[in-house]
N, C-alpha and C positions, 0 to 999 in steps of 0.2 A: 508643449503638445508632442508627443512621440509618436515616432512615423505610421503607426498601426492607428492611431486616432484620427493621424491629417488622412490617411486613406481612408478609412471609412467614411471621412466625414464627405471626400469627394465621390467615394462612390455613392451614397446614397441620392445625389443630383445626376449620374449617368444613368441612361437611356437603355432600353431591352438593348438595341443594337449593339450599345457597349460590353453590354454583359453576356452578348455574342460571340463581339470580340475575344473579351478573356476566355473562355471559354476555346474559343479555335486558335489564343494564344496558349492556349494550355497545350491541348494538341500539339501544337506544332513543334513548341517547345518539347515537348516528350518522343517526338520521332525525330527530332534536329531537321526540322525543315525552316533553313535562316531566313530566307527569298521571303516566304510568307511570312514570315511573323515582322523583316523589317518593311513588307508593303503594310500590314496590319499598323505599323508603328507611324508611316509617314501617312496615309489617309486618318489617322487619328491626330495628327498633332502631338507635339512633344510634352506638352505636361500631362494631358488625358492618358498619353502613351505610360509615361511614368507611372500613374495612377494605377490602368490599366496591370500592368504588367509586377506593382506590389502587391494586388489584391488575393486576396487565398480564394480559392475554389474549392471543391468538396475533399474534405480532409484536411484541410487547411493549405492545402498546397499551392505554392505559387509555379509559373511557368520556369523561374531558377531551379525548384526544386526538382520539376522533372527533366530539367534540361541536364542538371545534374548529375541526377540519378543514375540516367543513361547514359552519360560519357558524353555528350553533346559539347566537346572543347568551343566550338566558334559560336555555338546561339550562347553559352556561357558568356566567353568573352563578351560578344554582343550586347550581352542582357547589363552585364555588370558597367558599359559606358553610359546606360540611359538610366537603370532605377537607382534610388537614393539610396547613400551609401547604407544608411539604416536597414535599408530594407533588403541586403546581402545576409541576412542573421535574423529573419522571421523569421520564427518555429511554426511546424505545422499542430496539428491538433497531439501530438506524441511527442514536440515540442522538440524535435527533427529538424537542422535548417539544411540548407542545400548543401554544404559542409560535410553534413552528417551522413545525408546519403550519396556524394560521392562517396566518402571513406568506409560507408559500407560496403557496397557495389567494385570496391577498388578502382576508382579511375583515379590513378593519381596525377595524370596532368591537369584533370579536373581539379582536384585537392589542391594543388598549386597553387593553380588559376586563382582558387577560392581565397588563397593567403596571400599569394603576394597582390597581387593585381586589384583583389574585392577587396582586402583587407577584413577577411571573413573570420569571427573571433574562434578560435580551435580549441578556447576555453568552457565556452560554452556547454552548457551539458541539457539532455532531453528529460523528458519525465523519468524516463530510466534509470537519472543521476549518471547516463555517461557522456563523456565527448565524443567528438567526433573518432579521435584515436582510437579509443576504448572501443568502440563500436568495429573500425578496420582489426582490431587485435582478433575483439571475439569471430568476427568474420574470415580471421587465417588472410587477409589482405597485407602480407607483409612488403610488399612497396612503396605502399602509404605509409604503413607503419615508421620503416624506415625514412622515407624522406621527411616525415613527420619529426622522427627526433633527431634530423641532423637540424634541421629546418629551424624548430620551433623550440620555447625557451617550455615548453613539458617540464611537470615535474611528477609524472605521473609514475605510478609501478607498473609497467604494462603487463610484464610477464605474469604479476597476479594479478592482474585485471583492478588493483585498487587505482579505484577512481577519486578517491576522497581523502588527502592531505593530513586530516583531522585524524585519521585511524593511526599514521605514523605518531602522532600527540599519544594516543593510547596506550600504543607498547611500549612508549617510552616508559609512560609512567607508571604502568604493570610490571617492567623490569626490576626501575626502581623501588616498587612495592618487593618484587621476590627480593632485588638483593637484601633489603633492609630485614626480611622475614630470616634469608639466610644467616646474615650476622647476627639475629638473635641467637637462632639454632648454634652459633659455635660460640657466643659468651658464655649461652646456658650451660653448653656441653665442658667449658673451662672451669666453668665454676662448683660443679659436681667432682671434676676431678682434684 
């Protein structure tokens, strides 16, 4: 069962109250207010909490993702000791995890946080087909960018923005089409003279 299945399956048995909660977890998370969200966390109990706090809200976002977003270092921290490691790398509806939109937004002690600590996958790519990187490059967030490739085992092109591995396969073999096309052009050209 993957983490997005066991959550649904326990939200569907939570109460309006609950879905209050996530909700004013969402909030709180998105203006980094820690105090409330770990009283929200300990009046719910620890696995409801857990639940609570994978769950997507509208847009598919989770409380990581806006805590993220906005540079929120300690509800981050916070967030990443209670919810399941799986659930450090839900995509939202654009298929964005909180990863992503740190390194858009450029908070890179967030982007960190996200790698070392979450163990948050940097490989991961959005509907967009980019990573997290890709997304800090286009966003001119060269911080990120940088701690990113001292950081992380990347093998991306950042400076042209190729996000996709398989394209280097291509030119290769388009080279080796021209040279091959070349050495035709100078047999032919030997054998006329």
């Amino acid at each position: 069962m993957t983490a997005e299945q066991h959550i649904s399956e326990h939200m569907a048995n939570l109460s309006v109250q609950d879905s209050e909660h996530l909700e004013e977890l969402i909030e709180c998370a998105r203006y980094g207010e820690l105090e409330e969200i770990q009283a929200v966390v300990q009046t719910s109990g620890s696995e409801k909490a857990k639940v609570l706090l994978s769950h997507k809200g509208d847009y598919g976002k989770t409380p990581l993702h806006m805590a993220a977003a906005n540079g929120h270092l300690d509800v981050v921290e916070y967030l990443i000791t209670i919810i399941s490691p799986e659930a450090i790398n839900i995509q939202n509806d654009q298929g964005n995890t909180a990863l992503h939109w740190a390194a858009t937004n450029g908070h890179a002690k967030v982007v960190e946080t996200l790698i070392t600590k979450g163990q948050a996958d940097y490989k991961l790519k959005n509907a967009s087909g980019h990573s997290a990187m890709l997304e800090a490059e286009l966003n001119e967030r060269e911080q990120v960018v940088a701690w990113m490739l001292i950081n992380t085992e990347l093998e991306e092109d950042v400076k042209e923005g190729n996000d996709n591995d398989d394209d280097e396969d291509e030119e290769e073999e388009s080279s080796d089409e021209e040279e091959e096309e070349e050495e035709e052009k100078i047999e032919g050209s030997s054998t006329k003279a």
